[in-house]
mmCIF file of the N, C-alpha and C atoms, coordinates in Angstrom:
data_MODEL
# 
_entry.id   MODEL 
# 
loop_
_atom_site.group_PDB 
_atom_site.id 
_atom_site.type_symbol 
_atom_site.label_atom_id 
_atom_site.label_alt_id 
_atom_site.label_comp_id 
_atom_site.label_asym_id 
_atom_site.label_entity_id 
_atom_site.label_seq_id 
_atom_site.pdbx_PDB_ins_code 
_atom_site.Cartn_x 
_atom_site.Cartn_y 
_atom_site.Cartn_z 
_atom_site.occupancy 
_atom_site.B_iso_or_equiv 
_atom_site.pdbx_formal_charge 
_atom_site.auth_seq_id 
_atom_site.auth_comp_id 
_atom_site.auth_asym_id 
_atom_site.auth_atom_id 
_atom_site.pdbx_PDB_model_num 
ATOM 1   N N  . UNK A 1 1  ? 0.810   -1.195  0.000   1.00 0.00 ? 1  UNK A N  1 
ATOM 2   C CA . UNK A 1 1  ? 0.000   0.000   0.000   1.00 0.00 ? 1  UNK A CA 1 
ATOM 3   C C  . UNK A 1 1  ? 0.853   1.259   0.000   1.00 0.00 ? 1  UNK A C  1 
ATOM 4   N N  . UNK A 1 2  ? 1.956   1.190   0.501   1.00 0.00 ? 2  UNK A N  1 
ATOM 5   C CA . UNK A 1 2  ? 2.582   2.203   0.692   1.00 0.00 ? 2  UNK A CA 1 
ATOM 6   C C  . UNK A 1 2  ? 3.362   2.649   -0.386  1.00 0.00 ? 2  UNK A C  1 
ATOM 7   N N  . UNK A 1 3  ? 3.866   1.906   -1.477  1.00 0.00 ? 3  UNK A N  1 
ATOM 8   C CA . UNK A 1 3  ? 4.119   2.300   -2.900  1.00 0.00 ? 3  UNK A CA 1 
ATOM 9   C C  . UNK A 1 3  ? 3.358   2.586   -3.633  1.00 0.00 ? 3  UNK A C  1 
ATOM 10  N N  . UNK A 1 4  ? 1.662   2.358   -3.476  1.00 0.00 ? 4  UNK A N  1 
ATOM 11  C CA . UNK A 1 4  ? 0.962   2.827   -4.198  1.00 0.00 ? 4  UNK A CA 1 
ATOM 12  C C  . UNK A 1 4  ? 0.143   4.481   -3.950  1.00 0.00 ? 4  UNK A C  1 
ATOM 13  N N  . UNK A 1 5  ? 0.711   4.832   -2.925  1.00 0.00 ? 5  UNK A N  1 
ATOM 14  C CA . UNK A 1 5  ? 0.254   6.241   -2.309  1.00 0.00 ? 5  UNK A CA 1 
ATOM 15  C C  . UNK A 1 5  ? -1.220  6.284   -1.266  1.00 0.00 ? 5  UNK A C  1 
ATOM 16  N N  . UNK A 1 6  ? -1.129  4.869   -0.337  1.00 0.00 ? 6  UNK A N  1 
ATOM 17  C CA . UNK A 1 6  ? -2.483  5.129   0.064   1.00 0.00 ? 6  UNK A CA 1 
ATOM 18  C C  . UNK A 1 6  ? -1.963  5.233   1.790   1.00 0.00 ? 6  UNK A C  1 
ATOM 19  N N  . UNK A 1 7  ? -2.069  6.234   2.355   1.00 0.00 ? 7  UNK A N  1 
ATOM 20  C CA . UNK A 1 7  ? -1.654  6.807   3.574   1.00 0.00 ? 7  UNK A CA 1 
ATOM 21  C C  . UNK A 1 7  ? -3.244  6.565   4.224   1.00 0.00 ? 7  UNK A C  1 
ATOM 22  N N  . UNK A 1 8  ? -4.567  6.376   4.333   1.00 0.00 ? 8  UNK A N  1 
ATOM 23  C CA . UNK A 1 8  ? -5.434  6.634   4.981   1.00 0.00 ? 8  UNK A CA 1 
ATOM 24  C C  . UNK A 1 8  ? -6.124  5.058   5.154   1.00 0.00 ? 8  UNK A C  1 
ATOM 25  N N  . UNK A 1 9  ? -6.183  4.745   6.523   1.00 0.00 ? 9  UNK A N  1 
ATOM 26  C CA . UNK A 1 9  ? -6.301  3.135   6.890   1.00 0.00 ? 9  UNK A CA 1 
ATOM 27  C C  . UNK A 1 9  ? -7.746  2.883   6.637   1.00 0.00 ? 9  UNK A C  1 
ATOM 28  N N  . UNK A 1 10 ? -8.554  3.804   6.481   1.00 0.00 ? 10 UNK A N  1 
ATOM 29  C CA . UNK A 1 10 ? -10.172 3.134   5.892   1.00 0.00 ? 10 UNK A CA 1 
ATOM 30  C C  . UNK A 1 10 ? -9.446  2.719   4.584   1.00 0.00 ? 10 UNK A C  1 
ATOM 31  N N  . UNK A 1 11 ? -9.163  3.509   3.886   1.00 0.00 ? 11 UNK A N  1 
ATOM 32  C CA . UNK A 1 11 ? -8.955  3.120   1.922   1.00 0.00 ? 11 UNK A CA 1 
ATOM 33  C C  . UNK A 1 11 ? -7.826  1.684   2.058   1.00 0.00 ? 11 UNK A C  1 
ATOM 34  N N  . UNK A 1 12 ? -6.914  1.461   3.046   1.00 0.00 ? 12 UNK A N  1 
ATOM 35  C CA . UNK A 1 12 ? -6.290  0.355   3.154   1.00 0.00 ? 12 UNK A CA 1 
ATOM 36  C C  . UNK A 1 12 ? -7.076  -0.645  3.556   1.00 0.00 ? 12 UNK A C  1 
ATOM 37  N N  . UNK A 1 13 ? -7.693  -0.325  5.055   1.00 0.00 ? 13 UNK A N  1 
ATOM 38  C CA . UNK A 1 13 ? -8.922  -1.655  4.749   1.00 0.00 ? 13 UNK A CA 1 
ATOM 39  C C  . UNK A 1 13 ? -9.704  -2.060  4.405   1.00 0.00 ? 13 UNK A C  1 
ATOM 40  N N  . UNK A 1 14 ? -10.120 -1.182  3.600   1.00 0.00 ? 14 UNK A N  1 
ATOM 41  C CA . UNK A 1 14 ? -11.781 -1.502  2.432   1.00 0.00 ? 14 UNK A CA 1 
ATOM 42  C C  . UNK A 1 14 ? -11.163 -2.494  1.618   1.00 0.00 ? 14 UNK A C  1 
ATOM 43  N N  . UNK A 1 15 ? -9.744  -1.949  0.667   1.00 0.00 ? 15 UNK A N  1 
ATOM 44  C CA . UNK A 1 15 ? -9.606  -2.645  -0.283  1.00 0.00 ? 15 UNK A CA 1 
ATOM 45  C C  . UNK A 1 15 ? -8.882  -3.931  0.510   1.00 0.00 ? 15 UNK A C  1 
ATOM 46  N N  . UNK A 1 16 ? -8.315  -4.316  1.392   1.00 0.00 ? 16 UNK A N  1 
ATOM 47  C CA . UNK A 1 16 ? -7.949  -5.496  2.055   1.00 0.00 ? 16 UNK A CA 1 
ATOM 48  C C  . UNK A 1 16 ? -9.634  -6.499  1.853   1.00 0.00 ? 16 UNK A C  1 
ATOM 49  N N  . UNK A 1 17 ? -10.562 -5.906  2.533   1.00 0.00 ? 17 UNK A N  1 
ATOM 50  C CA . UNK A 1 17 ? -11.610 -6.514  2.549   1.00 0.00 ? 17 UNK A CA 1 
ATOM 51  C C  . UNK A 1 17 ? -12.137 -7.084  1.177   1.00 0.00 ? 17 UNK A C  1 
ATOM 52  N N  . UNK A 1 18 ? -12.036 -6.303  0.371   1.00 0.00 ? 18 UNK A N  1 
ATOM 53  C CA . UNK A 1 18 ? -12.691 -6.412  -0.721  1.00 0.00 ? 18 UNK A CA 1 
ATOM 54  C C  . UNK A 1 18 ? -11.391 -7.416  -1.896  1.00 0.00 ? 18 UNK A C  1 
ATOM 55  N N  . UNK A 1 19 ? -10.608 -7.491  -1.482  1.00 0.00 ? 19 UNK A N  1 
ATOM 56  C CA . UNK A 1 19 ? -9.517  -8.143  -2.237  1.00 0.00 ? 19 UNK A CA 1 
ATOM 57  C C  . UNK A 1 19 ? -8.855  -9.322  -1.325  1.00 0.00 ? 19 UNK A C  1 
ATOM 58  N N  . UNK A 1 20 ? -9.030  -9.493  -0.043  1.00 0.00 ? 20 UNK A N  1 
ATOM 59  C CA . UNK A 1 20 ? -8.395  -10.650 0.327   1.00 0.00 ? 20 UNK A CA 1 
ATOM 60  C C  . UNK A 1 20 ? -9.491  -11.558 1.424   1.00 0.00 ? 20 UNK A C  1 
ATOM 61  N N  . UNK A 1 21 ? -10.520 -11.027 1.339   1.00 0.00 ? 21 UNK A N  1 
ATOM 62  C CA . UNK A 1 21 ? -12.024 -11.401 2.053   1.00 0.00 ? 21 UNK A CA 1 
ATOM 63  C C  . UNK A 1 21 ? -11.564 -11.636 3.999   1.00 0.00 ? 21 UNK A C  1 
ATOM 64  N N  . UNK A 1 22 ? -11.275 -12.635 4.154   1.00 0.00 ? 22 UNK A N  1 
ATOM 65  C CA . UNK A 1 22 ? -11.427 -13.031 5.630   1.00 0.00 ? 22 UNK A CA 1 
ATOM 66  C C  . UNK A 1 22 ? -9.827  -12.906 6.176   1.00 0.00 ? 22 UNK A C  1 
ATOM 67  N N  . UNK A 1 23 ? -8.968  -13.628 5.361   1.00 0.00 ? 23 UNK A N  1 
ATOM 68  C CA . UNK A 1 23 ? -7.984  -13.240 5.829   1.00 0.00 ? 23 UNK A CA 1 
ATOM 69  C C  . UNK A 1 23 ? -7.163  -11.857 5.498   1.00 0.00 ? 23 UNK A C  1 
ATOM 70  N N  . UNK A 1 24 ? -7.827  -11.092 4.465   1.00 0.00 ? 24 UNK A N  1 
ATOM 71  C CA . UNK A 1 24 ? -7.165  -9.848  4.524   1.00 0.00 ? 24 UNK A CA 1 
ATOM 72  C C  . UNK A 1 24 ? -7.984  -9.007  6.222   1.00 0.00 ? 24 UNK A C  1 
ATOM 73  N N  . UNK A 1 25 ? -9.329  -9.425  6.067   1.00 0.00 ? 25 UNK A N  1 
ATOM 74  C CA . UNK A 1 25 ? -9.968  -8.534  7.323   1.00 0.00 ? 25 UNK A CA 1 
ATOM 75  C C  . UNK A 1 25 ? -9.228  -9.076  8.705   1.00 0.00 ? 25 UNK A C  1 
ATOM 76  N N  . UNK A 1 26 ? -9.049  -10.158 8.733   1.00 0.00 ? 26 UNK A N  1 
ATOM 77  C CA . UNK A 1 26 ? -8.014  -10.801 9.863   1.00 0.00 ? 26 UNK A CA 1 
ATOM 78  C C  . UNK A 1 26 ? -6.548  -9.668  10.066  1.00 0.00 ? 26 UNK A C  1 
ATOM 79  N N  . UNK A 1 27 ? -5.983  -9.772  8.931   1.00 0.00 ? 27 UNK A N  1 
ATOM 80  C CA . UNK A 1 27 ? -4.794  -8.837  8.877   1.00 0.00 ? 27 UNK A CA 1 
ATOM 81  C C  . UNK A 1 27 ? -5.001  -7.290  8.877   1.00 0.00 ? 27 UNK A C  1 
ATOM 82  N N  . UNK A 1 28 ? -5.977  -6.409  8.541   1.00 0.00 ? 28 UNK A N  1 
ATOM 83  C CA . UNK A 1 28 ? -6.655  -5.644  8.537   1.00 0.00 ? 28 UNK A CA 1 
ATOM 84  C C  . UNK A 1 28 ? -6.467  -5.332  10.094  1.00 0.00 ? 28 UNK A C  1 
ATOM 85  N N  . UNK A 1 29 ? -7.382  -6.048  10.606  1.00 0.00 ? 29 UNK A N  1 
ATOM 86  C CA . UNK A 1 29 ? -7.427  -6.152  12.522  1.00 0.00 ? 29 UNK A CA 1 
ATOM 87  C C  . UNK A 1 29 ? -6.277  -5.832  13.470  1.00 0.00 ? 29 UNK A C  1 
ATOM 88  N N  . UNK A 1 30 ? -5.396  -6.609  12.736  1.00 0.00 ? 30 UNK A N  1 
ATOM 89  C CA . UNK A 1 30 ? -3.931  -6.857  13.497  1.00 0.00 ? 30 UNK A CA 1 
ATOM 90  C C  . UNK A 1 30 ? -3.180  -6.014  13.041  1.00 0.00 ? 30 UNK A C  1 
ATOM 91  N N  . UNK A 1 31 ? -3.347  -4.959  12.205  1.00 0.00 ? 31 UNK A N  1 
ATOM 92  C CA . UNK A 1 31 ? -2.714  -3.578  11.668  1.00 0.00 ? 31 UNK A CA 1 
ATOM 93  C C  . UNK A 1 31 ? -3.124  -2.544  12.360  1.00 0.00 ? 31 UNK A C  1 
ATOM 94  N N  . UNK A 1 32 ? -4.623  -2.509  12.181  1.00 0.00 ? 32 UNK A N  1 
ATOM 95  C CA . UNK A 1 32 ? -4.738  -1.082  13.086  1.00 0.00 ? 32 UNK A CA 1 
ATOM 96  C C  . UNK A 1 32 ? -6.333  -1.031  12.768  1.00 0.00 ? 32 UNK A C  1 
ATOM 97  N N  . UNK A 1 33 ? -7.026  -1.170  13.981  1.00 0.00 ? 33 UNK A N  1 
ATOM 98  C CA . UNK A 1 33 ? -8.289  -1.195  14.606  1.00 0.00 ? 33 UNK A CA 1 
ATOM 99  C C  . UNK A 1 33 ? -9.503  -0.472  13.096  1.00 0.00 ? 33 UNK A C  1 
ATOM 100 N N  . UNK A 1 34 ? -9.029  0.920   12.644  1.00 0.00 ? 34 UNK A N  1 
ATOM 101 C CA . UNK A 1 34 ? -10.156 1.343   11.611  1.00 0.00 ? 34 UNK A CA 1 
ATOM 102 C C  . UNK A 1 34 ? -9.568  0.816   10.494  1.00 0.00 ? 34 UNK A C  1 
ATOM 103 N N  . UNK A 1 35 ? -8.882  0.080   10.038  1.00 0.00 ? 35 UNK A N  1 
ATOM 104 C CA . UNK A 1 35 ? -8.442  -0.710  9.083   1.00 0.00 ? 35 UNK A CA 1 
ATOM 105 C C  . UNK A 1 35 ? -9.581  -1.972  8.921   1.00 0.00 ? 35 UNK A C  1 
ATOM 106 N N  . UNK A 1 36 ? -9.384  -2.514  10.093  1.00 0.00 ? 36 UNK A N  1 
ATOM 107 C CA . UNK A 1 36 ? -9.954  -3.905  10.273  1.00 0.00 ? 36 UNK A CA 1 
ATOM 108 C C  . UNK A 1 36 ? -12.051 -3.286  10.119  1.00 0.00 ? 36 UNK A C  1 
ATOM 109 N N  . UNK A 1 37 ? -12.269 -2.356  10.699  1.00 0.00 ? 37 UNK A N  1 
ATOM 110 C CA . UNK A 1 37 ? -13.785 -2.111  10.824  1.00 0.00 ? 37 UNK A CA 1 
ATOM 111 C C  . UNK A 1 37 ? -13.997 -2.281  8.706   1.00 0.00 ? 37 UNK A C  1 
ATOM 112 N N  . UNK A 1 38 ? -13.330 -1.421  8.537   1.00 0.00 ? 38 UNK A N  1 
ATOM 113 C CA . UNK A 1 38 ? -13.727 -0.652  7.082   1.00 0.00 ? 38 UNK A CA 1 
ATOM 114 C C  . UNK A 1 38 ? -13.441 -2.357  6.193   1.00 0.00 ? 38 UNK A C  1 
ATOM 115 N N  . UNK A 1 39 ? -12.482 -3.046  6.595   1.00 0.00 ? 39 UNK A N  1 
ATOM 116 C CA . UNK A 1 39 ? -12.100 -4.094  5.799   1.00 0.00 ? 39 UNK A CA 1 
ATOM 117 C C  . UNK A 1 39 ? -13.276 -4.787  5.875   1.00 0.00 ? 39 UNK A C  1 
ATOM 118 N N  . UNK A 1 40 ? -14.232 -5.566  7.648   1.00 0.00 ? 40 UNK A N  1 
ATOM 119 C CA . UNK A 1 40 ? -15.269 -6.121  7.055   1.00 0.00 ? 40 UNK A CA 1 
ATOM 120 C C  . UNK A 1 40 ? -16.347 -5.505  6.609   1.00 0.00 ? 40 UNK A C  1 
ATOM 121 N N  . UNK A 1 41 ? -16.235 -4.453  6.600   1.00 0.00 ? 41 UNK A N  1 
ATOM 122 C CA . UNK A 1 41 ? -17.349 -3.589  6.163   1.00 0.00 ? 41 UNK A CA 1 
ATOM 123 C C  . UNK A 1 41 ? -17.346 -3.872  4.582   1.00 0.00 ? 41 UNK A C  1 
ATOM 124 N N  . UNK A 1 42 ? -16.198 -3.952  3.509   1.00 0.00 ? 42 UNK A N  1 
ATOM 125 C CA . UNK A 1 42 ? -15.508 -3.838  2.448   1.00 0.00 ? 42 UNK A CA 1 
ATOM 126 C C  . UNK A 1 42 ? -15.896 -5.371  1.841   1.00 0.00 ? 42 UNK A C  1 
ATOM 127 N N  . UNK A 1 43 ? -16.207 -6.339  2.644   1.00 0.00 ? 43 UNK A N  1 
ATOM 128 C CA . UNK A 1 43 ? -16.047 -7.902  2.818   1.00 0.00 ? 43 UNK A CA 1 
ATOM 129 C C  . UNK A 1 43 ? -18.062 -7.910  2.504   1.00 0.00 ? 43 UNK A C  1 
ATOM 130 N N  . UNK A 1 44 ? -18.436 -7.239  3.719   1.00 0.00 ? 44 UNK A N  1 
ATOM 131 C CA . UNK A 1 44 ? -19.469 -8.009  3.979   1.00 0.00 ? 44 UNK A CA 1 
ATOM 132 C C  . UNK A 1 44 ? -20.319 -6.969  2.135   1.00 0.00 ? 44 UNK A C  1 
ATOM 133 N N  . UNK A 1 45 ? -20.268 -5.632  2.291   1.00 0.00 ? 45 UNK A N  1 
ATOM 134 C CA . UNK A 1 45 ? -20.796 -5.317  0.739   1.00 0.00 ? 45 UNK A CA 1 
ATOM 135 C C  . UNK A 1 45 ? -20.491 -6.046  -0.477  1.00 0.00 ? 45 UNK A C  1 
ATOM 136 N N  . UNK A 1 46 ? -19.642 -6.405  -0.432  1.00 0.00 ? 46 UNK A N  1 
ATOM 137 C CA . UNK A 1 46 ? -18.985 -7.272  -1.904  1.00 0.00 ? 46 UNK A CA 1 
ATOM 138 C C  . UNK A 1 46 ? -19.761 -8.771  -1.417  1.00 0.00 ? 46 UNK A C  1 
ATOM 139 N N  . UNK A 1 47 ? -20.125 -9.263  -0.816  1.00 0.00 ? 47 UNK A N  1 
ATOM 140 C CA . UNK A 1 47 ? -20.709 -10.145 -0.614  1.00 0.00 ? 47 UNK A CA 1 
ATOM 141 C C  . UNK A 1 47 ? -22.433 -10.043 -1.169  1.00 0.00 ? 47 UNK A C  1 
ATOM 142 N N  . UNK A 1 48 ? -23.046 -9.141  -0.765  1.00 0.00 ? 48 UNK A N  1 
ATOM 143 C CA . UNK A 1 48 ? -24.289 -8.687  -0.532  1.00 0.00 ? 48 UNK A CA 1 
ATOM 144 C C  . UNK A 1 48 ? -24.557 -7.718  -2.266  1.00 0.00 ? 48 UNK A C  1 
ATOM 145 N N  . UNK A 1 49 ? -23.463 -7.289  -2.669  1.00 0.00 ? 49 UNK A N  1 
ATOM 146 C CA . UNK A 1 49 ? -23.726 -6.751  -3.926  1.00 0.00 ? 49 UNK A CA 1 
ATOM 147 C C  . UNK A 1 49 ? -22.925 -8.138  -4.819  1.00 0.00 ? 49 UNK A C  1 
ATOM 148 N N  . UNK A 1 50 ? -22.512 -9.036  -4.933  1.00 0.00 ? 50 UNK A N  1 
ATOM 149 C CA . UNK A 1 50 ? -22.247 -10.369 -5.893  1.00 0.00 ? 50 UNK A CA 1 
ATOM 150 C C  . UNK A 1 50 ? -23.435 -10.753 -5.636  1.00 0.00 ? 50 UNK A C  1 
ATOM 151 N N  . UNK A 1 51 ? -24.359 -11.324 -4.445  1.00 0.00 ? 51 UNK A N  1 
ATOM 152 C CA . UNK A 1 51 ? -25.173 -11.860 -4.306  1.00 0.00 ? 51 UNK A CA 1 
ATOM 153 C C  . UNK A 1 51 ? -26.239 -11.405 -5.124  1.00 0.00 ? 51 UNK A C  1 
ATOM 154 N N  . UNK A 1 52 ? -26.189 -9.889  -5.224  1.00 0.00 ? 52 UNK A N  1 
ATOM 155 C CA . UNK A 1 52 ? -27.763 -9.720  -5.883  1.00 0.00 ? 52 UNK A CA 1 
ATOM 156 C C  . UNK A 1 52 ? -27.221 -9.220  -7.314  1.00 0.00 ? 52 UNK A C  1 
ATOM 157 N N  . UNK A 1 53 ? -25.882 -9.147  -7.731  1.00 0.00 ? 53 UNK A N  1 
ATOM 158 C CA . UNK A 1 53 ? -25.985 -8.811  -9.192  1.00 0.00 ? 53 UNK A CA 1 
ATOM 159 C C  . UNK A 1 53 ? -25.164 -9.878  -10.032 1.00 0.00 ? 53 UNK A C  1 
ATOM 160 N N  . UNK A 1 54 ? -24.530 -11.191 -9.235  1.00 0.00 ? 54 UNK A N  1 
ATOM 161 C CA . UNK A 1 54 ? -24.518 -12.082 -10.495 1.00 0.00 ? 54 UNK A CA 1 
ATOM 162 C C  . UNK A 1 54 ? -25.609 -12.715 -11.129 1.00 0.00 ? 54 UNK A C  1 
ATOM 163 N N  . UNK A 1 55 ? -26.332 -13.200 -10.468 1.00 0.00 ? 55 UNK A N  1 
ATOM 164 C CA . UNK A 1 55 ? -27.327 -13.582 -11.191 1.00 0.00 ? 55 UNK A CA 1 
ATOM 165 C C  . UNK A 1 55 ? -28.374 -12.765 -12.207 1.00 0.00 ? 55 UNK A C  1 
ATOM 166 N N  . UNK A 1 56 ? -28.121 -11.864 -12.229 1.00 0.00 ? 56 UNK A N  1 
ATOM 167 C CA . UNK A 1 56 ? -28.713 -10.461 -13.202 1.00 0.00 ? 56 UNK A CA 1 
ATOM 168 C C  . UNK A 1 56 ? -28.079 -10.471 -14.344 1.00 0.00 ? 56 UNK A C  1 
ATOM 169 N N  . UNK A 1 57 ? -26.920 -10.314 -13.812 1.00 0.00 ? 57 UNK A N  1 
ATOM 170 C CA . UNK A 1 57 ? -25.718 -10.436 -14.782 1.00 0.00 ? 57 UNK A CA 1 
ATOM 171 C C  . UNK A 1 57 ? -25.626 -11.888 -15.535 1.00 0.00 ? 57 UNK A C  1 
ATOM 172 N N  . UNK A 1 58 ? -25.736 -13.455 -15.122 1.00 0.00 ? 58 UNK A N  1 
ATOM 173 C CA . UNK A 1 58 ? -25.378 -14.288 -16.166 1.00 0.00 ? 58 UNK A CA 1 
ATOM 174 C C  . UNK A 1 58 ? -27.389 -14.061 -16.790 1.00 0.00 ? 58 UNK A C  1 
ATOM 175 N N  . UNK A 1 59 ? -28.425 -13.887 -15.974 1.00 0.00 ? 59 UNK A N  1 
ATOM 176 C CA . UNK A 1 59 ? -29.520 -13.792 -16.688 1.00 0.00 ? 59 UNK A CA 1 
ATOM 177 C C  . UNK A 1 59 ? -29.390 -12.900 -18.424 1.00 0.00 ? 59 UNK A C  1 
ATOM 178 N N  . UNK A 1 60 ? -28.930 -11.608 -17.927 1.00 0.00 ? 60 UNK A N  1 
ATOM 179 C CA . UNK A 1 60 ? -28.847 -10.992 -19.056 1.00 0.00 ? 60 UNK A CA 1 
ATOM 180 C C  . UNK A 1 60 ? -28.268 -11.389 -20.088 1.00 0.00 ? 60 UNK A C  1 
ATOM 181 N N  . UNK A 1 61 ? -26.722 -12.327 -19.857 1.00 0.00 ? 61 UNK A N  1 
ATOM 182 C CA . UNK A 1 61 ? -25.855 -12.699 -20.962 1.00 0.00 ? 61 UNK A CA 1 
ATOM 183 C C  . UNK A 1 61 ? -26.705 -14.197 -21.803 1.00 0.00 ? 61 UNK A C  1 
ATOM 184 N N  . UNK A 1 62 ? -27.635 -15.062 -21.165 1.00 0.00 ? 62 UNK A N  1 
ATOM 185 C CA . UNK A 1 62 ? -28.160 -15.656 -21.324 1.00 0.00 ? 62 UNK A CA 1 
ATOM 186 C C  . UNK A 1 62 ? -29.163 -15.733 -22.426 1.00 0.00 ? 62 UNK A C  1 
# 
């Protein structure tokens, strides 16, 4: 994260969440407390938005 210019620990743990699911939010945690909130926060939306737009999505290609 730190070569890519991201200094602010919500934007580090959203995308942890959203890119490494349980064990990035695990590591998230053990970094630094608003890291870990924003990571499952980051986890549990990407869950809840796949859920309701793949199936939209292979319907349409269908």
């Amino acid at each position: 994260f730190n070569f890519m210019g991201m200094k602010r620990w919500w934007v580090r743990g959203f995308t942890m969440g959203l890119a490494a699911h349980g064990i990035g939010t695990a590591r998230a945690f053990s970094v630094h407390p608003e890291a870990g909130r924003y990571a499952s926060l980051g986890m549990g939306l990407h869950g809840i938005f796949g859920a309701l737009l793949i199936p939209w999505v292979f319907g349409f290609f269908s």
